[in-house]
Backbone as a printed PyTorch tensor [residue, N CA C, xyz], in Angstrom:
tensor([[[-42.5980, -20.2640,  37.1780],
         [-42.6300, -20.6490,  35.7800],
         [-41.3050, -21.2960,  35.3970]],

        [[-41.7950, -22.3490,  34.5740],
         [-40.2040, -23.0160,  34.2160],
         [-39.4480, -22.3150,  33.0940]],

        [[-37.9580, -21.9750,  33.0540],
         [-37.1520, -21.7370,  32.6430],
         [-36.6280, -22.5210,  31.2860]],

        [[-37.1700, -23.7030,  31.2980],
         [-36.8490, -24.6510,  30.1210],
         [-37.8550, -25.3240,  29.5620]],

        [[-38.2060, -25.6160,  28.5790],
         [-39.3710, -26.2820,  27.9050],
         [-39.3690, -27.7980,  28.1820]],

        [[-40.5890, -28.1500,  28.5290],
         [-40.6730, -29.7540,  28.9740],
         [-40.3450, -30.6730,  28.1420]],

        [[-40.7310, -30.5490,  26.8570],
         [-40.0970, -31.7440,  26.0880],
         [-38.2650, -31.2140,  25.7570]],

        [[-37.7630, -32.7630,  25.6970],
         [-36.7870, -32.5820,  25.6810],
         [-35.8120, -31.5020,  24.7710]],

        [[-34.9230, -30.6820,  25.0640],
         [-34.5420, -29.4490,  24.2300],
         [-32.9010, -29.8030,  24.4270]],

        [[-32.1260, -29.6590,  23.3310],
         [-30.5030, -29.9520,  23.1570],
         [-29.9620, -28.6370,  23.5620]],

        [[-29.0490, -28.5190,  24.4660],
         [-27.8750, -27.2700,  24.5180],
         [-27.1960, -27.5100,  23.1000]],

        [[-27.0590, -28.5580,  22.5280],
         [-25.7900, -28.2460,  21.5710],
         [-26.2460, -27.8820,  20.3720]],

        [[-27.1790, -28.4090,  19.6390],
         [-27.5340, -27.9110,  17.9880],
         [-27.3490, -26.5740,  17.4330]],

        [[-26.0550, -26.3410,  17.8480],
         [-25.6920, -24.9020,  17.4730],
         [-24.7880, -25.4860,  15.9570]],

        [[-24.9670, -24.5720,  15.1040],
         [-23.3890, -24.3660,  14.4900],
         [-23.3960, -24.0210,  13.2860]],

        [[-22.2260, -22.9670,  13.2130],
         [-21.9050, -21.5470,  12.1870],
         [-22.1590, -22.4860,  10.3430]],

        [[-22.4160, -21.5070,   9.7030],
         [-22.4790, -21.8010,   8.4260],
         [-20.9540, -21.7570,   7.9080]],

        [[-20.5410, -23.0520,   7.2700],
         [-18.8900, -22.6520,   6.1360],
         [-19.0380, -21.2680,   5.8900]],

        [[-17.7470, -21.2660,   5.6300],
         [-17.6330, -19.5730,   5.4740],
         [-16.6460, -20.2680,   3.8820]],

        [[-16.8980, -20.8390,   2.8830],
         [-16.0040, -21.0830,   1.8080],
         [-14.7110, -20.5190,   1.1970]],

        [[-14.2460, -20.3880,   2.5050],
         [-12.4700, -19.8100,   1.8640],
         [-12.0500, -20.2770,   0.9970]],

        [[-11.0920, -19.4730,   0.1090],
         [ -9.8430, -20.1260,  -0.3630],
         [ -9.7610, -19.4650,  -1.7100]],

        [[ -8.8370, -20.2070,  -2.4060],
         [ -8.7630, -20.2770,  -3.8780],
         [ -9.7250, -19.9100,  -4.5880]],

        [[-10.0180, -18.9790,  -5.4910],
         [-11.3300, -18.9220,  -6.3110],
         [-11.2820, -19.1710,  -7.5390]],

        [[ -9.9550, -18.5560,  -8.2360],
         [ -9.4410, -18.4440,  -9.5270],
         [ -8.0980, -18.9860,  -8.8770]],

        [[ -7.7240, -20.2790, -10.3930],
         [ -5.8420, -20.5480, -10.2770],
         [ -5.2810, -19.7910, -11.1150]],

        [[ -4.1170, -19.9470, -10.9640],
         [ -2.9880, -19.4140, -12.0160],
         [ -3.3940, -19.6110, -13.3550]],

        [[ -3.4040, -18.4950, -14.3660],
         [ -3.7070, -19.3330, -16.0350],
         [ -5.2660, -19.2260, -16.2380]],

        [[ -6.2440, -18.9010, -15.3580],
         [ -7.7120, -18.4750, -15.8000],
         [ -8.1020, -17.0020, -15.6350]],

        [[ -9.2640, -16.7390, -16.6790],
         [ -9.4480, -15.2300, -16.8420],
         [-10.0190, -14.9250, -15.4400]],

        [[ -9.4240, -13.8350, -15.2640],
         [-10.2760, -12.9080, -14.5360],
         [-11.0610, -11.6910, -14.7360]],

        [[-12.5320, -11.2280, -14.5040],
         [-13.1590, -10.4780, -14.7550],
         [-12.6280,  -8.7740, -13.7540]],

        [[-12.8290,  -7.8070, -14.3180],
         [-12.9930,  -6.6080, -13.2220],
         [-14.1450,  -6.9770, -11.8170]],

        [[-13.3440,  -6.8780, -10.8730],
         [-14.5780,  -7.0200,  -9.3980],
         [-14.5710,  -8.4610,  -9.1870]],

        [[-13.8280,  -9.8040, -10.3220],
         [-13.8560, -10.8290,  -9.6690],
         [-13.1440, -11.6810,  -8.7880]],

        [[-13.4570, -11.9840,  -7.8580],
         [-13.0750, -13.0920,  -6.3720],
         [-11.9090, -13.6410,  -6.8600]],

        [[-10.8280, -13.6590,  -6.8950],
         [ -9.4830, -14.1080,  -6.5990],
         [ -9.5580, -15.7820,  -5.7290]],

        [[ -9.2780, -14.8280,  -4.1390],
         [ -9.3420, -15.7700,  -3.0430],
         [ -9.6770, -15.1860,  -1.6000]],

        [[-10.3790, -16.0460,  -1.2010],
         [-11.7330, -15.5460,  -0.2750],
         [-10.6630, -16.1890,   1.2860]],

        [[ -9.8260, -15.3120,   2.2070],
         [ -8.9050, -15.6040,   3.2010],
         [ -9.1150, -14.9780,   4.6850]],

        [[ -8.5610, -15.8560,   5.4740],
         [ -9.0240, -14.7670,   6.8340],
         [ -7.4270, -14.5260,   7.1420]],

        [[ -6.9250, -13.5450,   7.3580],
         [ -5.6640, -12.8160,   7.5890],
         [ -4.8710, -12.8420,   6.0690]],

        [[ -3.7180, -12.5360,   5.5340],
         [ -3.0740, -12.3390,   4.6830],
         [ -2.4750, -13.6430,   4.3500]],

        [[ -2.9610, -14.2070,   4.0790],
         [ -1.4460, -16.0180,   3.3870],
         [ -1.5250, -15.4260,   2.3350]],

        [[ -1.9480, -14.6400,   1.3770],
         [ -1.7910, -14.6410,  -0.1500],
         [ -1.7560, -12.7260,   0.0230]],

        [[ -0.8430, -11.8980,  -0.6750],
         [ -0.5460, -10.8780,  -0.6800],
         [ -1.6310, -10.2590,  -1.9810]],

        [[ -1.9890,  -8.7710,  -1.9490],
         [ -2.2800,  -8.5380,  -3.7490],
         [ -0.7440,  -7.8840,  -4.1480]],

        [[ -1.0710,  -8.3100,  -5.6930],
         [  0.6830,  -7.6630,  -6.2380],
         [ -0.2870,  -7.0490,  -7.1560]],

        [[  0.0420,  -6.8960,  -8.6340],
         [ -0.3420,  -5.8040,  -9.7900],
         [ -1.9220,  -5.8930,  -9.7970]],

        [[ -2.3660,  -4.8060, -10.1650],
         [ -4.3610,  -5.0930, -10.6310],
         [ -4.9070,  -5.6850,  -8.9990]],

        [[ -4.4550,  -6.3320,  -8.2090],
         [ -5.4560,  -6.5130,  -7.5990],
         [ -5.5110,  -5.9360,  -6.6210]],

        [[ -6.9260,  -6.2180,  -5.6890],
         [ -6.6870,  -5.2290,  -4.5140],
         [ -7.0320,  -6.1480,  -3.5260]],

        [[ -6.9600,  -6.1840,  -2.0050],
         [ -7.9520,  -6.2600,  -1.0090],
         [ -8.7530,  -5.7340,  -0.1000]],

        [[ -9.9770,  -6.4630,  -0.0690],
         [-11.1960,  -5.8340,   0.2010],
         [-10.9330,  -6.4300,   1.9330]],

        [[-12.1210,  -5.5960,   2.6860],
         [-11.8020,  -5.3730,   4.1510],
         [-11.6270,  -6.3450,   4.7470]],

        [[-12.3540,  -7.8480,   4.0730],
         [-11.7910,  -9.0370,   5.3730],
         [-11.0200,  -9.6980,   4.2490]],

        [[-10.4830,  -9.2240,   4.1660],
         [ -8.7690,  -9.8310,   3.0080],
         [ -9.1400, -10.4920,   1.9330]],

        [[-10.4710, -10.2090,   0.9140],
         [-10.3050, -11.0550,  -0.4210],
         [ -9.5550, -10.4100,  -1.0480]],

        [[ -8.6470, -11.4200,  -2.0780],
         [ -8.3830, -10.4010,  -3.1190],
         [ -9.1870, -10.5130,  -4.4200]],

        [[ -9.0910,  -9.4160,  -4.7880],
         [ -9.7590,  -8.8140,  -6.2560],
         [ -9.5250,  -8.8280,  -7.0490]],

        [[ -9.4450,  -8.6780,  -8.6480],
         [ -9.2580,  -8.2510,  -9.3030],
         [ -9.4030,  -6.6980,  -9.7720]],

        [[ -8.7770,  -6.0260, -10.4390],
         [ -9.1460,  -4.8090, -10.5060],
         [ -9.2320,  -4.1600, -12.2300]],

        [[ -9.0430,  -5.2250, -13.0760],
         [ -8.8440,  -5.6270, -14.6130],
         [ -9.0800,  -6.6820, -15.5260]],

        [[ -9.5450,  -7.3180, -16.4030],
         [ -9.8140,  -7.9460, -17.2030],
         [ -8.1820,  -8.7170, -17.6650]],

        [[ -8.2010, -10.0330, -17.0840],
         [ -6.8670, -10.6390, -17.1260],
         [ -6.6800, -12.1320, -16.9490]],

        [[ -5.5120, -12.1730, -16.7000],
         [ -4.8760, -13.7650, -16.7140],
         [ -4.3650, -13.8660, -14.9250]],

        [[ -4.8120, -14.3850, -14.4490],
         [ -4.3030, -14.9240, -12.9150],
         [ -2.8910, -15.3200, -12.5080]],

        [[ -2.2380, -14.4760, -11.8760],
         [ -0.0670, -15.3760, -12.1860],
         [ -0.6180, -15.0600, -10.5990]],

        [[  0.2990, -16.4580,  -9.6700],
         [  0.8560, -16.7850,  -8.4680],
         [  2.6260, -16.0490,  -8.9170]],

        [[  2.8900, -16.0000,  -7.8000],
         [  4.6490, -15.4580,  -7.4870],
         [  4.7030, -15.8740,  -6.0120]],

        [[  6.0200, -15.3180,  -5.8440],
         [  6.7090, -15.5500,  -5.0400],
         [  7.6110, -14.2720,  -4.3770]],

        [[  7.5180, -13.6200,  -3.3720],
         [  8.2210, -12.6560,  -3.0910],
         [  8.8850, -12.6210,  -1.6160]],

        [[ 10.2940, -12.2980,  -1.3310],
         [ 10.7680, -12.1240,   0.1300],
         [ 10.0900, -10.7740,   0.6500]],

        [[  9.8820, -11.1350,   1.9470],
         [  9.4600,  -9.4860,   2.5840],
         [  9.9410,  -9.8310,   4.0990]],

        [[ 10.9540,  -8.6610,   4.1710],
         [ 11.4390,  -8.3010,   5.9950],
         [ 10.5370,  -7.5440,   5.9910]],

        [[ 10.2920,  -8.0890,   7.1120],
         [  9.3610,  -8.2740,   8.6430],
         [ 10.3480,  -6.7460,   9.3760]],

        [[  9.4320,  -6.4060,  10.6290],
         [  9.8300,  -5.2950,  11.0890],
         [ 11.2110,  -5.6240,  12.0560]],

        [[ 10.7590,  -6.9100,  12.2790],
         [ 12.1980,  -7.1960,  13.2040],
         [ 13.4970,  -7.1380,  12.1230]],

        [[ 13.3570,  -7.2630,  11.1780],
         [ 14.4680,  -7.9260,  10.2110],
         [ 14.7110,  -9.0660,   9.6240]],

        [[ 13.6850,  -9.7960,  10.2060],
         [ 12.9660, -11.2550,   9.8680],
         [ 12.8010, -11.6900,   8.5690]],

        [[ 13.1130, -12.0090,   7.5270],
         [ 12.7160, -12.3150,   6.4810],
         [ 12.4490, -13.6710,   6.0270]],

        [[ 10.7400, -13.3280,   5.3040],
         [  9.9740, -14.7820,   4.9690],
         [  9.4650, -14.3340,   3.4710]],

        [[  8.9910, -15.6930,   2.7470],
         [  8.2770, -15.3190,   1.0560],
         [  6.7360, -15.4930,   1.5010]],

        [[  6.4700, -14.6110,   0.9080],
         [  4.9540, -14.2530,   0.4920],
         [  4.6240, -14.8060,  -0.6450]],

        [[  3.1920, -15.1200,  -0.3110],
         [  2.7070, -15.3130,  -2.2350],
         [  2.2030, -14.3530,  -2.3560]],

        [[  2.2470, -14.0880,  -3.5350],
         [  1.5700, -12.3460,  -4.4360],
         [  0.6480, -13.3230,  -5.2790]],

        [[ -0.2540, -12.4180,  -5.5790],
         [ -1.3770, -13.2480,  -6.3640],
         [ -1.3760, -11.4710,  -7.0700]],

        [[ -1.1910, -11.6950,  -8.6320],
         [ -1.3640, -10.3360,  -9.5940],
         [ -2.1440, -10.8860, -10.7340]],

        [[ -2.5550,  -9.8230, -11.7560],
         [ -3.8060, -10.1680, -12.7240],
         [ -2.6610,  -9.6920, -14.2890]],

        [[ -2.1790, -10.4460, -14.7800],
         [ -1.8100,  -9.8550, -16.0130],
         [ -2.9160,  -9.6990, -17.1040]],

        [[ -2.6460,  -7.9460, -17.5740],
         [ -3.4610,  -7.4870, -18.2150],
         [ -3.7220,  -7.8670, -19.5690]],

        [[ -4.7860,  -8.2830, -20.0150],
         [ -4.6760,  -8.6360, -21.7240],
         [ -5.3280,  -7.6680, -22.2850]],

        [[ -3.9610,  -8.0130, -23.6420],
         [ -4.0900,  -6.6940, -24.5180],
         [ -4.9350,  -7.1290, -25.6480]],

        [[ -5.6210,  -6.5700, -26.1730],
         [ -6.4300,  -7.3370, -27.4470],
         [ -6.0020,  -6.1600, -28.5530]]])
């Protein structure tokens, strides 16, 4: 019995769906409780205040707020020191 189908069949027509990283919310727009920040694979963007990250590194929100980018140094275990971006949710007060 043949192993491959007679009319012609492609090895290649494979391929993964976008996975839509990135940016979700900028600096200066509301954010909801539970809403998408920025959708990342490893850490480029840190959480700082209100937010959190979830297991494959989005960050969150964790409050009803305003979106601020920063800037922060962080040594490294060697003693290495590089800036991080912090991505935090300032809280609005009504």
């Amino acid at each position: 019995m043949a192993h491959t189908k007679a009319s012609g069949t492609s090895k290649l027509g494979r391929d993964s769906k976008p996975k839509y990283l990135g940016v979700k919310l900028f600096a200066g727009q509301k954010a909801n409780p539970g809403s998408i920040i920025i959708r990342q694979r490893g850490t480029k963007f840190l959480p700082g205040g209100n937010v959190k990250r979830g297991k494959d590194d989005t960050l969150f929100s964790l409050v009803k707020g305003i979106v601020k980018f920063s800037t922060k140094r962080i040594t490294n275990f060697d003693n290495s020191r590089r800036l991080a971006k912090v991505v935090s949710v300032l809280e609005e007060t009504n």
